[in-house]
C-alpha positions, 0 to 999 in steps of 0.5 A: 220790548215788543214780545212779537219782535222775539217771538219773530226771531230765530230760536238761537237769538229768541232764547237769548233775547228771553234770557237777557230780560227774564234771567239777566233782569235787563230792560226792554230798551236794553233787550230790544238794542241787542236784538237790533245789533244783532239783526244787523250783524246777521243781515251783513254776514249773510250778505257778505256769504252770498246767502242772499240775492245780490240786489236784496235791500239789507234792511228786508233781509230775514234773518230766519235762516241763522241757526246753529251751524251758521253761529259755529261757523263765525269766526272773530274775523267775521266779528272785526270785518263786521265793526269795519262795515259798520264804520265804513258802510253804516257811518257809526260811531266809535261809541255806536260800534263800541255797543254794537261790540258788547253786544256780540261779546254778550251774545256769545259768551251767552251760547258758551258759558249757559247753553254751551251751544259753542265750544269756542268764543269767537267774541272772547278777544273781540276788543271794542274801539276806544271812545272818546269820554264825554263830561256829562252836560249840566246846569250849574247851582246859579242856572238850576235856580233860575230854572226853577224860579221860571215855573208859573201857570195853571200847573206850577205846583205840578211843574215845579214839583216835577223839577225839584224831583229832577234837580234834588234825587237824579230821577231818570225821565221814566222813574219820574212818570212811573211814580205812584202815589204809593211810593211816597212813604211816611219816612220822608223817603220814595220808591223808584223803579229804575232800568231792570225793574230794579227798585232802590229807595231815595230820601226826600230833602226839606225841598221835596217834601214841601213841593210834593205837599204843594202839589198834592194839595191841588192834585186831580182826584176827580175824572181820573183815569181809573187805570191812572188813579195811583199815579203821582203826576197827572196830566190835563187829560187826567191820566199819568203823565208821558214822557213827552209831556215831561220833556215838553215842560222842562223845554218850555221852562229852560227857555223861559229861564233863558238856558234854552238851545244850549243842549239841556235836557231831562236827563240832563238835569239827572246829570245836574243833581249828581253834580251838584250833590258831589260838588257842594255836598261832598257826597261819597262816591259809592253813595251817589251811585246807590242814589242814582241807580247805576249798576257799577262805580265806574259809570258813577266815576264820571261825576269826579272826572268833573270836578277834576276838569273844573279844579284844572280850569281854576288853576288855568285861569290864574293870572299868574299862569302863563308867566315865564321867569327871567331865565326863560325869556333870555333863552327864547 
């Protein structure tokens, strides 16, 4: 997150802002959504309080006023008239409001159970609006090779490694650029720097292996940006690859395997490599979640839900399905 932004914030949020990310260990992405929320969250109570002239544009209101007083004095009525604005004025989602929701419990739990600024947790029965669970997109075992038997030109040893990467270990988009070439260890595992800076290890299948040797053998070493000489993947420009050079080339690839425009994407192929080592290589849920990094089993528990719904779809497709006994047609 940009340190000026908290810098610029009023000292109740910008010791909570530092809290969340030196403390809570929590990414600059995370930290800087919360400051959004609750940037909002101010601008509107203010404008509903009458503490701004009334034709002040709402995303140029300052929110330098809001201190101590003002947050002892919000109420959880505040806190649901607040998610009634944001559906009705703002146009969110049930899914926008539900984080926006989290972010106030978090913020006020913060100021009651660390600093005990408040007494009272306006927050504490705040309940979230229900979201509807989406089943992650992904591609199946047919799709996923045809992804990769589309790689080809002057940086197929790169791409294809790239790819493989995505498809086989579940890497996140910044895990993969952030690679360096010290990560990779002689035990066949690699390091990976997932969201907090929390680090995990992730073992290389036979695939891995002999695509990041394919790759290594034709990497840049010359002309290397001295400030990227360590990292894995390497740009034409000779420094670490982005993000949006990742995201480019797995666009490009999926169209020419003729799976594009149907909404995948990097994290998709995240998505993918999840689902297929659950389906096909029976891996114990608790396991797929150290694999992929996520801090709870419940956001793991998706991955079975998939299965759940194909299992479901199998059985509907039997042609038996719809069938009616004798006794029941007579009654209709």
């Amino acid at each position: 997150m940009k340190h000026e932004i908290i810098l610029s914030s009023p000292p109740i949020l910008r010791d909570f802002l530092t809290y969340s990310e030196t403390i809570r260990g929590k990414s600059s992405k995370s930290v800087e959504e919360y400051y959004l929320d609750l940037q909002t969250f101010f601008r509107y109570l203010l404008t509903s309080r009458g503490m701004v002239p009334p034709d002040t544009e709402f995303n140029k209101i300052d929110i330098g006023v809001v201190d101590k007083d003002l947050v002892s004095s919000i109420t959880i009525s505040d806190l649901y008239a607040f998610i009634v604005y944001c559906k009705n004025e703002r146009g969110n989602s049930s899914a926008t409001r539900a984080r926006k929701t989290s972010t106030l419990r978090i913020f006020f739990k913060y100021l009651t159970s660390q600093v005990h600024l408040l007494e009272v947790n306006p927050a504490e029965l705040l309940e979230a609006p229900k979201v509807k669970s989406a089943l992650p997109h992904h591609l199946t075992l047919e799709e996923s090779l045809e992804l990769l038997t589309s790689v080809d030109g002057p940086n197929r040893e790169r791409d294809y490694c790239i790819l493989t990467l995505f498809l086989n270990c579940g890497m996140r988009l910044s895990e993969l650029c952030g690679l360096n070439l010290s990560d990779i260890r002689p035990d066949s595992t690699i390091r990976l720097l997932g969201k907090g800076n929390k680090e995990r290890v992730v073992y290389l299948n036979n695939a891995c292996n002999d695509a990041l040797k394919a790759y290594l053998a034709v990497r840049p070493n010359e002309g290397v940006n001295v400030n990227d000489k360590n990292a894995l993947f390497i740009s034409r420009n000779r420094r670490r690859i982005s993000n949006k050079t990742v995201q480019h080339l797995v666009h490009t690839y999926l169209d020419k395997a003729g799976l594009g425009g149907q909404g995948f994407s990097t994290h998709k192929l995240r998505h993918t490599a999840a689902t297929l080592m659950y389906q096909h290589g029976n891996v114990d849920i608790r396991v797929l979640k150290d694999i992929l990094g996520h801090a709870n089993l419940g956001t793991t528990q998706i991955y079975t839900h998939i299965s759940d719904k194909q299992i479901k779809k199998a059985i509907d497709s039997n042609p038996l399905s719809g069938v009616k006994s004798k006794n029941n047609n007579k009654n209709d």
